[in-house]
C-alpha positions as CSV (number, residue, x, y, z in Angstrom):
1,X,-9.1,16.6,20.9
2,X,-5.8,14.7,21.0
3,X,-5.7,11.2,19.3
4,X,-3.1,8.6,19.6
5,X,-2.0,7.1,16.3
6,X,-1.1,3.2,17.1
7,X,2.6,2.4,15.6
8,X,4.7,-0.4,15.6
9,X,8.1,0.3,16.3
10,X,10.8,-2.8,15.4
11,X,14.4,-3.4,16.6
12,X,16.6,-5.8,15.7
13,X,19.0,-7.8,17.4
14,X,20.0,-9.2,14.2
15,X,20.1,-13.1,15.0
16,X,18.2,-13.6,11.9
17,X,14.7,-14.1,13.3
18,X,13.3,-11.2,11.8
19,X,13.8,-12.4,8.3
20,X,11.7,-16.1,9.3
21,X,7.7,-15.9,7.9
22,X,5.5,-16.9,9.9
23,X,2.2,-19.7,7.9
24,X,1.5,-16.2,5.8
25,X,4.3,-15.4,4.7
26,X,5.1,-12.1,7.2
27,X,8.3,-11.5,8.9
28,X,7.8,-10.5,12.5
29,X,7.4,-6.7,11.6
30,X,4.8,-7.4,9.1
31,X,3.1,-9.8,11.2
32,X,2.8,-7.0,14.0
33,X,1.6,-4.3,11.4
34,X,-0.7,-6.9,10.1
35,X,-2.0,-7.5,13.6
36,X,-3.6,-3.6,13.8
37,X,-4.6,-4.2,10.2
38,X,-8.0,-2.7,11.5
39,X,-6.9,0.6,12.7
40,X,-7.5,3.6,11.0
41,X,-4.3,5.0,11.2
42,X,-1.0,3.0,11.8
43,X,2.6,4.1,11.8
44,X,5.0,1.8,10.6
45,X,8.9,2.5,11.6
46,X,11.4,-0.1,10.9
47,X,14.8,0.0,9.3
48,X,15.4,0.1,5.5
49,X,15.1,-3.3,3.9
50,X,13.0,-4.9,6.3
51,X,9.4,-5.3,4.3
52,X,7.6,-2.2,4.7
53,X,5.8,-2.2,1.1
54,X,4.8,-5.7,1.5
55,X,3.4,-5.2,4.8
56,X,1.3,-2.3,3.3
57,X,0.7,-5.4,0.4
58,X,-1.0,-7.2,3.2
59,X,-2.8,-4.7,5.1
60,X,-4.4,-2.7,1.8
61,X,-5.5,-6.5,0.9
62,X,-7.5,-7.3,4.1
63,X,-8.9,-3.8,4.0
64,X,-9.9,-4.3,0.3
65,X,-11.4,-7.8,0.7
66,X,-12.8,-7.9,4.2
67,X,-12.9,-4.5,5.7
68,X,-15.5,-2.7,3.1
69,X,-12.9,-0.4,1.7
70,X,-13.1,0.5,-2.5
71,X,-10.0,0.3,-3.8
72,X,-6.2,1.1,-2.2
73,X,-4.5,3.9,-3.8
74,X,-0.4,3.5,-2.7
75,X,1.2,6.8,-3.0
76,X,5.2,6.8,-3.2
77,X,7.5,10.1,-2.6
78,X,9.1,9.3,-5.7
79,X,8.8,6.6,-8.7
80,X,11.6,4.2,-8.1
81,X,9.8,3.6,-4.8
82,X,7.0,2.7,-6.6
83,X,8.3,-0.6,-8.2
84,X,8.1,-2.3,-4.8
85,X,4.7,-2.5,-5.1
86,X,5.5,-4.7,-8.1
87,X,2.8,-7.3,-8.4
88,X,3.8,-10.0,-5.2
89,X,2.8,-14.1,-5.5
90,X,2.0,-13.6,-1.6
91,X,0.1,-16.9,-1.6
92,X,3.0,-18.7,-2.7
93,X,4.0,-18.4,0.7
94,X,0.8,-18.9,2.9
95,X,-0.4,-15.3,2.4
96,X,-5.0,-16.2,0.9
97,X,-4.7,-13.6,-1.9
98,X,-1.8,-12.0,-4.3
99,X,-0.6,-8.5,-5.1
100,X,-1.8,-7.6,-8.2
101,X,-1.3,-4.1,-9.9
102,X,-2.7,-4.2,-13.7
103,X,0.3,-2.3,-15.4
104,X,-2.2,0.7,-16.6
105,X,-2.2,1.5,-13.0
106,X,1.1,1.7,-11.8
107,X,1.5,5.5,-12.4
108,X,5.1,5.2,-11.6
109,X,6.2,3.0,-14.9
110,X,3.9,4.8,-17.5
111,X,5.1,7.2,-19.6
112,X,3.5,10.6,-19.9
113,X,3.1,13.9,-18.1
114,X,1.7,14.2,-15.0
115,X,-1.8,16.0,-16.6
116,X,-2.2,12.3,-18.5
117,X,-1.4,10.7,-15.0
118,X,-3.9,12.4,-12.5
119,X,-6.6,11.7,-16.2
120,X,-5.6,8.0,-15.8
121,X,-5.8,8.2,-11.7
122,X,-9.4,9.4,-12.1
123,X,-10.2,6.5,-14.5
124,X,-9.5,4.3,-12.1
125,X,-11.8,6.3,-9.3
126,X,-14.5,5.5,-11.8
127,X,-13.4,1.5,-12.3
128,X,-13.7,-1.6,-10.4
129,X,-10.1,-2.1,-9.9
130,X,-8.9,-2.8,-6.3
131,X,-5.5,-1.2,-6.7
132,X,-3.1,1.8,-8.4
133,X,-0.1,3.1,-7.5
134,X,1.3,6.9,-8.1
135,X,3.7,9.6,-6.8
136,X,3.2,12.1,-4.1
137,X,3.0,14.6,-6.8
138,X,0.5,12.8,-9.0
139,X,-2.1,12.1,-6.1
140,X,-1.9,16.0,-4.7
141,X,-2.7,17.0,-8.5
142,X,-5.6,14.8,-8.3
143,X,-7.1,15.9,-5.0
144,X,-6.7,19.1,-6.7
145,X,-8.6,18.4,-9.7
146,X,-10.9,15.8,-8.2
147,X,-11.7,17.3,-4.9
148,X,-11.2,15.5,-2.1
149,X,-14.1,13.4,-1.5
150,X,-13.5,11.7,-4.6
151,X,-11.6,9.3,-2.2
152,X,-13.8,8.3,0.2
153,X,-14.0,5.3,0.8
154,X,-10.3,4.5,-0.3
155,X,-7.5,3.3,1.7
């Protein structure tokens, strides 16, 4: 069985409209990503720069709050990547809820060995907190240890 993954593909014909926000506070990319925030699957490509982690922001926060989903767990190739998903005022700028990361779960900024990380991920399996963010590495260590439906339920 052959599924189709829905994308959104963005190209620019850089007059500057892309980088206008709509009453929510998306740029047009975001605003289309946001659009097929129901999906199961979604491809974003656009170019670097253009608001990719906030439009995951946005999505993991309608699928938190109003599509029945536990907690979002954003998972970054590599830990500089990680401080875009920096806590974000998003209703500053229309958006009806902000980004929040509590600091003892961004796995990217805290110091440690990964063993101490994938402990600290599966604390926060077992909290009430909506959101943590960790490497690639980090999150395959704690399928390992955790088995895989450990995350069910979790975008």
């Amino acid at each position: 069985m052959t599924r189709t993954i829905p994308s959104v593909s963005v190209t620019y014909a850089q007059s500057g409209a892309s980088t206008k926000s709509n009453e929510l506070g998306m740029r047009v990319m975001q605003e289309r990503a946001y659009a097929r925030r129901g999906e199961q699957y979604l491809l974003i490509k656009s170019p670097p720069a253009s608001g990719k982690s906030r439009a995951l922001m946005f999505i993991a926060l309608d699928k938190i709050t109003h599509q029945g989903w536990r907690q979002a767990i954003i998972v970054v190739p590599e830990k500089s990547i990680g401080s875009s998903f920096a806590d974000e005022p998003l209703s500053q700028y229309g958006f009806w809820t902000d980004w929040v990361v509590e600091p003892r779960w961004n796995l990217c900024n805290a110091p440690g060995s990964d063993g101490g990380k994938v402990n600290a991920l599966g604390k926060f399996l077992e909290s009430g907190d909506k959101v943590l963010v960790c490497t690639h590495a980090t999150f395959r260590f704690a399928v390992d240890k955790f088995g895989v439906e450990a995350f069910d339920n979790r975008l």
